[in-house]
N, C-alpha and C positions, 0 to 999 in steps of 0.2 A: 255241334257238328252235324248231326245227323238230323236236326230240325230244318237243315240247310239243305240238305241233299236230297231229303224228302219234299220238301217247298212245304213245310209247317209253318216255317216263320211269315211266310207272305200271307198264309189263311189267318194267322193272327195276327198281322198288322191290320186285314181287312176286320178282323173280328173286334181288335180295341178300337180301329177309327167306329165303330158303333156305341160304342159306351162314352160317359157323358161325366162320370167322376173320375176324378184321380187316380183314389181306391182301386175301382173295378178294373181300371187301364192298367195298373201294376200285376192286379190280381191275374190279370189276362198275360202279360208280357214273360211273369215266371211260369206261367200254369205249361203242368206236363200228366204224362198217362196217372191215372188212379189206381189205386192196387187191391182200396179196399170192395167189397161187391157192392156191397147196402150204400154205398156215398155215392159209388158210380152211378147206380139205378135210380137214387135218389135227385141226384144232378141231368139226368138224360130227364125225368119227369118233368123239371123244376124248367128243363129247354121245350119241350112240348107243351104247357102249360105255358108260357112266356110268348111262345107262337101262336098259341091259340088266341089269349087277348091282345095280342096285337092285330092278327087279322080280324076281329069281332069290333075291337075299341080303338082301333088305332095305336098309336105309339104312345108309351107312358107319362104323365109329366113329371120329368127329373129334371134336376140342376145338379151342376159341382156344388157341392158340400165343404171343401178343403177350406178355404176361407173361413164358413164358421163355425170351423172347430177350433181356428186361433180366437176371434173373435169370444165365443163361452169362456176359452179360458183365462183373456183378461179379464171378464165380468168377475169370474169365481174369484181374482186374485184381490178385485175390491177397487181396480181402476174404473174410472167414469167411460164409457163409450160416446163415443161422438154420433154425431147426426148420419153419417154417413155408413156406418156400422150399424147403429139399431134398424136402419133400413133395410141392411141386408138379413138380420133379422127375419126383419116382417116377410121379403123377401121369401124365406126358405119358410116359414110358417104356411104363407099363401102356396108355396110348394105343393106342405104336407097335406092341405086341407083336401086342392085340388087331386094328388093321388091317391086320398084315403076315398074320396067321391068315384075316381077311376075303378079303383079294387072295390067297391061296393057294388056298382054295376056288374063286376067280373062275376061275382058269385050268384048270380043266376044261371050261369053255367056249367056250376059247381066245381071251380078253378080252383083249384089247391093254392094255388100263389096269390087269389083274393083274399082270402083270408088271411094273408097279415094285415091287414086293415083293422083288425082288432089290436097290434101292437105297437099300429100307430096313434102318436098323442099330439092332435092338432095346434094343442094352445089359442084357440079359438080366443079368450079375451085377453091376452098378451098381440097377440096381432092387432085387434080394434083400437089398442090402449097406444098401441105404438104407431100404428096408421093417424089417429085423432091426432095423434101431440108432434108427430116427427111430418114435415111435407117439404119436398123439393131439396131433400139436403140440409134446411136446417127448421130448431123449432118451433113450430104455428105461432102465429096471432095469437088462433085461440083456446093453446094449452092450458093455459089458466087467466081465469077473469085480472089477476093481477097482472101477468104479463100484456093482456092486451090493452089495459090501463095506461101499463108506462111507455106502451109502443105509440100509443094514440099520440100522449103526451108530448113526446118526441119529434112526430112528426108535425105538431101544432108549435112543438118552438124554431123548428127545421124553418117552418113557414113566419114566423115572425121575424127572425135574424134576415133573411132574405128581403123581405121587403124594409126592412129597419135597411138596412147596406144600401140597397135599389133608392131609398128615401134621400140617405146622405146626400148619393151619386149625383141626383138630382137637384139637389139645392147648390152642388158647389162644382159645376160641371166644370169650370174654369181650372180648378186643382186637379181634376183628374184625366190620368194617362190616357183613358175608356170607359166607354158608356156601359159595362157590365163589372159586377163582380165577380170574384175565385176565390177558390177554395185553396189554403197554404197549411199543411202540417194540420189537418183538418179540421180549422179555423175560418170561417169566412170574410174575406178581405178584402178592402175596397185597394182600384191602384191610384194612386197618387202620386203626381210629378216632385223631384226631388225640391225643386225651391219650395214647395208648400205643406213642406214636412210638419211644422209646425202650428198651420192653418186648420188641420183634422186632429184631434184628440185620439187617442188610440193605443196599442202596442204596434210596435213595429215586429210585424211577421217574417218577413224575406224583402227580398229584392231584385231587380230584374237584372242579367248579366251586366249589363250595360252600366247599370248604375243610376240609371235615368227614374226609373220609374220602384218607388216602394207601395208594398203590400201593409196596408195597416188593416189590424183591426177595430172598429170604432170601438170606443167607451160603452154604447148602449149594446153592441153585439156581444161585448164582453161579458155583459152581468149574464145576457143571454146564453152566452158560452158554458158559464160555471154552469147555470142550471144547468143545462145537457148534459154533462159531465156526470153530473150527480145522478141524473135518469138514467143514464147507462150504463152506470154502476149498479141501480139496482135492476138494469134489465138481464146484465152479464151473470147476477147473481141466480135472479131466478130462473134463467135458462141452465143454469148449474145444477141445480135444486133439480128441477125438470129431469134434465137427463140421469143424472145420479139416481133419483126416484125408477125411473125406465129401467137403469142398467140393473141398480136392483133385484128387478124384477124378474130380468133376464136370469142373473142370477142363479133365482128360487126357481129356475126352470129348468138350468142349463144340464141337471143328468137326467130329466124326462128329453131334451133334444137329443143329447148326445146319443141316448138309445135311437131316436129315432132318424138318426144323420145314418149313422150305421145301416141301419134298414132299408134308407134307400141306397145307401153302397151296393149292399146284398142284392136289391129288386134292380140295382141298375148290372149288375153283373149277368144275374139270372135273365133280364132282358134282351142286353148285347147276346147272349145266345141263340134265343128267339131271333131277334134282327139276321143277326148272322147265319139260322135256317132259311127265313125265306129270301134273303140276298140269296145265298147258294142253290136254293130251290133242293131243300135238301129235307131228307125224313130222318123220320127217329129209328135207328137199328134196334136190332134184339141181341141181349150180352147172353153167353153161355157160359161154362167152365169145362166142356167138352172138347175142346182144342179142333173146333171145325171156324169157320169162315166161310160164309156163301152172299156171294153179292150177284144181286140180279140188277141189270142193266145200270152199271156204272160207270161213274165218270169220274174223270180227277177236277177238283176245285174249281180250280185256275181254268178251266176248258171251257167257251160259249159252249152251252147247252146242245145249241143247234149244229156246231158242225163237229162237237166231240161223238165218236160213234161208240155206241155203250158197251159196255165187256159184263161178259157173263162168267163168274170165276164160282172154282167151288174147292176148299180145302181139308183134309180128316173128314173124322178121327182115323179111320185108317191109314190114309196116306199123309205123310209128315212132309214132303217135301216135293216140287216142282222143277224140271230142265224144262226151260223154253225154248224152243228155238225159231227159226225164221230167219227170212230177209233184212240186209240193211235197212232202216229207217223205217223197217214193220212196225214200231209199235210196243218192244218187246222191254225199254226202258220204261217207257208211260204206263204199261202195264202194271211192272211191278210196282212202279212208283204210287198208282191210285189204289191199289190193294193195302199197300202198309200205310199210306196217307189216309184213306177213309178208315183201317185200324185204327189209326194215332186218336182221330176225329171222337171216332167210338168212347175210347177208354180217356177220355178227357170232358167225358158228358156233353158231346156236341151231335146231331146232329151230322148225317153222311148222307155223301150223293149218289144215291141208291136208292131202285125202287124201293127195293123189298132187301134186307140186308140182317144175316143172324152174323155175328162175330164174336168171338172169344175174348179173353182178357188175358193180357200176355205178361212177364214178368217184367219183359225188357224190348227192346226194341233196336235188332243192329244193320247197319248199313253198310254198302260197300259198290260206288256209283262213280264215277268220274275216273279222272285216269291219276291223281292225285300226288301229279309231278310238284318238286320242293327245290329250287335252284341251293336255297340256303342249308339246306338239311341234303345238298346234294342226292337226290329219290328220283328215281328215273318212273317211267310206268310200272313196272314190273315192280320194282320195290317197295312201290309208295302201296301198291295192292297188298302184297305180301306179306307188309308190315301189318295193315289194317285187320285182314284178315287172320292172320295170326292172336291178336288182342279180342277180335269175338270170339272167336274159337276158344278162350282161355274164360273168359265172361259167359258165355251162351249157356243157359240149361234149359230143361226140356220144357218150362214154361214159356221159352223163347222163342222171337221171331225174326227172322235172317232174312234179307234179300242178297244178293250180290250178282252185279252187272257185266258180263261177259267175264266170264270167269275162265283163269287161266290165262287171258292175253296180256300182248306185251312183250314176251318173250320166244323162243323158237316153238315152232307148234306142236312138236313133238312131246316136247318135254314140259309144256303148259297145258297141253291135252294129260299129262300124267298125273299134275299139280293137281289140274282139274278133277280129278275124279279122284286123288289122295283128301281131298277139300272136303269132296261130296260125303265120302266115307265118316267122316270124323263131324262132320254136319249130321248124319242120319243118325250117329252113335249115342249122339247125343239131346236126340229126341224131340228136339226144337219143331218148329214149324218154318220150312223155308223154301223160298222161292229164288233162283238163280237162270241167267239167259248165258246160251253159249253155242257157237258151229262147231263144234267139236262133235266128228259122228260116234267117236270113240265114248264120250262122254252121253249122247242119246243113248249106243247101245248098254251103258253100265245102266244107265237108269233101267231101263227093260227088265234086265236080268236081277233086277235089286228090289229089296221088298221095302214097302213105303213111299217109293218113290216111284213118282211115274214121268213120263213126257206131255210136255204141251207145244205147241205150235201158233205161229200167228199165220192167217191164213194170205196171200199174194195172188191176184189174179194173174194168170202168165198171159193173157192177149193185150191186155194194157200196160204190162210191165208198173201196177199200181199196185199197192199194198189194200187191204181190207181192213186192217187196226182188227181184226176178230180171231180169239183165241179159241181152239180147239183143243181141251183137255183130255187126254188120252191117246195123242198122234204125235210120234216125230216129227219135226219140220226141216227144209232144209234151205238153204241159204239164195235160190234160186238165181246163183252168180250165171251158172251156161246158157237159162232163158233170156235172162236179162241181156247176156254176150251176143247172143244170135238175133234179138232182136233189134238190136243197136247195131248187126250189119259185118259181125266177126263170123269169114269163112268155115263150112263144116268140120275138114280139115282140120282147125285151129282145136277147136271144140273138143274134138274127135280125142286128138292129144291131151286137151285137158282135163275130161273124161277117165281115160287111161289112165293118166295120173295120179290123181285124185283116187277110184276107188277102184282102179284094173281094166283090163280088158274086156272081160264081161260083161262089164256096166255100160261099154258102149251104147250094146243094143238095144238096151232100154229106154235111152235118150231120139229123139226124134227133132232132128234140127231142119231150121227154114231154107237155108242159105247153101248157095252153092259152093263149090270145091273154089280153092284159092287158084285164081288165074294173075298172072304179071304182066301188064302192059307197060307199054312206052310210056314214059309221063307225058303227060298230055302238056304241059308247062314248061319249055326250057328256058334257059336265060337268054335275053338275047341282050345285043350291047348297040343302043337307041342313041344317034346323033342328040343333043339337043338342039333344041330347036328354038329360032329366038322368039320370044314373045313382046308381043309391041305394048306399048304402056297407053292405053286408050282412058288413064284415069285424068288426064289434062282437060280430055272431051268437057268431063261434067264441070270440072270449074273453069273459069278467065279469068284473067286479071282486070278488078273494076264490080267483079258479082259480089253483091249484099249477102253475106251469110251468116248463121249462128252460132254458135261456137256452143259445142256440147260438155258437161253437163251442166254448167254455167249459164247456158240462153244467154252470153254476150252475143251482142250483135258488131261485126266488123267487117273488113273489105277484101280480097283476095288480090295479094300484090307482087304474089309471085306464082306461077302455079306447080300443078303436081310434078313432083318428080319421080326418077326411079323405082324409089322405097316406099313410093306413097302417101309423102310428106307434100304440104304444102303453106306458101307464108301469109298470115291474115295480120291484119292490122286493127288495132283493136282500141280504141281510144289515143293515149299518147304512146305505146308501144307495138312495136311486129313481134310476133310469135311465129314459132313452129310449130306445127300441128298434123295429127295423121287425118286423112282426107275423110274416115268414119267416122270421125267425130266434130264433122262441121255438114251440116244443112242450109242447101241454098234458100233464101230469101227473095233476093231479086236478082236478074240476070244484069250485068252492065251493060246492053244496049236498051236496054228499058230506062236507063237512070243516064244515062251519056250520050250526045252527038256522036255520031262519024267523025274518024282522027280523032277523037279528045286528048287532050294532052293530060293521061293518066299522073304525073310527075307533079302536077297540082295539088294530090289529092295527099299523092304520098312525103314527096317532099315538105323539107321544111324552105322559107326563104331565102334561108342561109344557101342552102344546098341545095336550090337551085341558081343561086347567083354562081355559086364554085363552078358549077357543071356548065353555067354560058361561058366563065372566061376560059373554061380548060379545052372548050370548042376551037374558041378564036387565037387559045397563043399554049404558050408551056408555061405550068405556073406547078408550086410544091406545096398549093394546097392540097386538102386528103376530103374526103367527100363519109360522113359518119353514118351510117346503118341503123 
């Protein structure tokens, strides 16, 4: 929960999309704060050190490893490995060679994490043995002088059977179906028409749907057949021999690997570190056990560099706990949030976005951020806080570090301004180190009056009504709601009252507002009640009946046979049917006196001849035919 609230989980999904094994992406997804000192300081060295040969040498060569840790442990159980598996082998050997040459270069810098290259074991003639004999997926020519014996052989009978069949084909063209041979149940087989079954010696291999045409194989391809047969069998065997020999060997290797698959687990973790420094452009902090925090010019994670503006924080050992105050959308969430976020960083051996950064090591780490309404668990604002904050409060001790985000709201203010400083009380009691934001002036002045605890502020420029994101440790801040009011055009008057209200009468005079006294005019807008007025439909202008047009989004091309009406419709004619169509989505083409005589008799174009014979006799008499659309 509180990896969420703080945005941890997003620094570590960015920190595992850098690592490159299984391993270290898992070791990364559960990792949380370290408790012990000597691991922690040990692990922040192991990320500076990890950055350093990255910027020097570039990025390390790692592979996933998960694969062949299944692969060793068929070898050990005495199964044969395939072709395809001893390569990934070689694979991960070529790996180890290249990173043990990587971390040898390192150690001219005197890299502490170069020197595992003494506890890597290359298997340098395991590699050559298995490169020589394994290529392309399966095994060479020329892994052994016998194998390439019986391969040759092979393919010198391959080439006899072929032209033996090609020879048949040739003398008895008249019997066959075509002038080439096939291959049937992998047999080679001349085709032969069914009445000259008997004309070709052979076995009968298949035959063609039809019936028409059979697959023989001749007599002399035959004897040629078996030999093959018999080559193959001893080629299947010594490719057996082969690999079983490899797997072997693999074998007699596989716990010198397995230590060294591990190793690069470990170098690939210790590097995502590294990676994940200078992704974040981020330095190595200083651990203390004095319960101070001082970050100079930070940022949270997640922020461009360039337009996050950096906080300057500083906490203890005398003072255990922080009120922030300020304006809406000052700043005063992000704040607390990149202080406990760059803590987290810390005490998880990473790398923080801070210049210059000493931080402590804390026992626990608690939150209390959002307004963490529960439909299901029926929690309104108020309670969803109250709950939360009741449960650190019961966990927290004085190795502990608390934030909590407007503390006290949610409910009336009076009596969340009480909550609020009942909160703070039982926070300072308990020794922790913590930081919490609130408008509460009641809750500024307890801090004042209270040892340990001081006020901060996030600074607001009041002539741009803009915030400055910069905290000022040792000032009240206040909400700078009446500057904001008067510059946005709310009367003195208004002000004056809200002033009053808020902290008395007295406090008026201290306020200086832009804006004049509330005056009431006339509204300048009355209703009035407007004729309409007809509007003429001048969308017929652009089409006639007879214009070439397009019909969208289609690009048919058709004719305008009836034009716009009313509503904007109009009827196109479009191959063998009329359509209705809105006039936006038809483009003219060609106008119809470009394409027609004076008087044309339009009813040519659109009629049929049916329905124009209806239409002359309904002229000349009364008839009960119907004329169809």
């Amino acid at each position: 929960m509180i990896q969420d609230q703080i945005e941890f989980n997003k620094v570590k999904k960015i920190w595992s999309g850098l690592a490159v094994t299984a391993k270290a992406k898992e070791q990364i997804e559960g990792k949380w704060i370290i408790l012990d000192e000597s691991i922690l300081r040990r692990e922040l060295r192991d990320t500076t050190d990890a950055k350093e040969l990255i910027e020097k040498l570039g990025n390390p060569p790692l592979q996933d490893v998960s694969e062949i840790s299944e692969i060793l442990e068929i070898a050990e159980k005495g199964a044969c490995l395939s072709p395809y598996q001893l390569e990934r082998v070689q694979s991960i050997l070529t790996v180890l060679g290249r990173l043990s040459d990587y971390l040898r270069r390192g150690q001219q810098y005197r890299n502490s994490l170069s020197y595992y290259d003494e506890s890597l074991n290359t298997q340098e003639e395991l590699r050559e043995e298995i490169a020589m004999q394994i290529r392309g997926g399966r095994v060479d020519d020329h892994a052994s002088r016998l194998l390439f014996d019986i391969r040759m052989k092979i393919i010198q009978l391959e080439d006899e059977m072929k032209k033996k069949a090609e020879a048949i084909i040739r003398n008895n063209r008249d019997c066959m179906a075509d002038s080439f041979y096939t291959t049937r149940n992998g047999r080679v087989c001349i085709p032969v028409k069914k009445e000259y079954r008997y004309k070709i010696t052979g076995n009968l291999i298949d035959r063609s749907s039809t019936g028409n045409t059979l697959f023989i194989e001749p007599e002399g391809v035959a004897k040629l057949g078996e030999e093959m047969q018999c080559l193959q069998i001893e080629e299947e065997n010594e490719v057996c021999r082969i690999l079983y020999t490899l797997t072997a060997l693999v074998s007699d290797c596989a716990d010198s690997l397995t230590e060294s698959i591990h190793l690069i687990e470990k170098l690939d973790y210790s590097f995502s570190k590294g990676k994940l420094s200078i992704e974040l452009e981020a330095d190595e902090p200083r651990i203390n056990l004095e319960r101070r925090i001082v970050l100079e010019a930070a940022r949270h994670p997640l922020m461009e560099p360039k337009i996050s503006v950096p906080l300057n924080f500083e906490l203890g050992p005398a003072d255990r706990g922080i009120v922030i105050t300020g304006p809406n959308t000052g700043g005063k969430t992000v704040a607390i949030k990149t202080v406990m976020l760059n803590a987290v960083m810390a005490q998880c051996g990473l790398h923080v976005c801070c210049k210059n950064s000493d931080i402590c090591m804390n026992s626990g780490y608690f939150c209390d951020i959002g307004d963490g309404q529960d439909i299901n668990d029926n929690l309104s604002t108020f309670s969803a806080h109250i709950k939360n904050v009741l449960c650190i409060l019961q966990e927290v001790d004085r190795d502990g570090f608390v934030i909590m985000d407007e503390l006290g709201s949610g409910t009336d203010p009076q009596e969340g301004m009480g909550i609020a400083i009942a909160i703070l009380e039982k926070l300072r009691e308990s020794g922790a180190n913590f930081l919490v934001t609130t408008h509460y002036p009641e809750v500024k002045e307890y801090a004042d009056r209270s040892e340990e605890i001081v006020n901060a502020r996030m600074t607001f420029d009041r002539q741009t009504l803009k915030p400055t994101y910069k905290m000022v440790i040792g000032e009240a801040g206040e909400s700078c709601a009446f500057y904001i009011a008067d510059r946005l055009g709310m009367p003195k008057d208004m002000l004056k009252i809200a002033v009053s209200a808020a902290y008395g009468q007295k406090a008026v005079s201290s306020y200086e507002f832009a804006n004049k006294e509330f005056e009431k005019t006339a509204p300048a807008n009355r209703i009035k009640k407007v004729k309409p007025q007809h509007r003429t439909n001048n969308l017929s202008v652009k089409f006639k009946i007879g214009d070439s047009v397009i019909v969208l989004p289609d690009n048919k091309t058709g004719i305008v046979c009836e034009e716009v009406n009313n509503k904007g419709v109009l009827r196109v004619q479009i191959a063998d049917r009329k359509i209705w169509i809105n006039h936006k989505r038809v483009k003219l083409l060609v106008k119809a006196e470009e394409l027609y005589p004076e008087d044309y008799d339009m009813s040519i174009v659109f009629d049929s001849v049916e329905n124009r014979k209806k239409r002359h006799d309904m002229e000349r008499k009364y008839t009960k035919e119907t004329i169809e659309y």
